[in-house]
Phi, psi and omega in degrees: 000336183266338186278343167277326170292329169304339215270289194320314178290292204336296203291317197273289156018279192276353108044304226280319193288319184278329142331289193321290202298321195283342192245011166251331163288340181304301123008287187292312165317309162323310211263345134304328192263343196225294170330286179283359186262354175288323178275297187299339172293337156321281247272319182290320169310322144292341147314293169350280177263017165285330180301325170333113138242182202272149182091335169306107160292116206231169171274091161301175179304306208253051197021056096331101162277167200191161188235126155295142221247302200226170206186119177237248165282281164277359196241133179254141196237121187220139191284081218261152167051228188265318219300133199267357193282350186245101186235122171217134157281100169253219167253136191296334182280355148284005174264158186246313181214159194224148158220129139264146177341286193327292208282341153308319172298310136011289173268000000 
């Protein structure tokens, strides 16, 4: 009788170990696949926009191009189309893309 209940602890033991080994890979496969490609597209999008200065021609969230006017914390003040009179201050986390001068000319 005791060697079937010790048989019984052994199996759920390793049951326990092996559920355990299976959920830190499963973990680990998230956090290559979902996790760390987020943070770095973060980390490039904050590059992005520390790099931001004024005369940069930028892509807004709803595809509006627009030329930057003025630049405060969180806020851009952007020039949209010939007209000089159409100025809106929007949030810098509504840009998408950045051109700088130099490579417009360039092209």
């Amino acid at each position: 009788m005791f060697s079937i209940l010790a048989e019984q602890t052994t199996d759920s033991t390793g049951g326990l170990i092996g559920m355990i080994i299976w959920m830190v890979v499963l973990f680990g496969v998230m956090y290559f696949l979902m996790i760390r490609p987020q943070k770095k597209e973060q980390k490039k999008k904050d590059l992005m926009l520390s790099e931001l200065a004024a005369g940069d021609t930028i892509l807004t969230t709803s595809g509006f191009y627009g030329t930057v006017i003025d630049i405060q914390d969180d806020m851009v003040i952007v020039e949209f189309g010939n007209n000089k009179n159409c100025r809106i201050p929007m949030q810098k986390a509504a840009i998408v893309e950045v051109e700088k001068p130099e490579t417009l000319e360039s092209k």
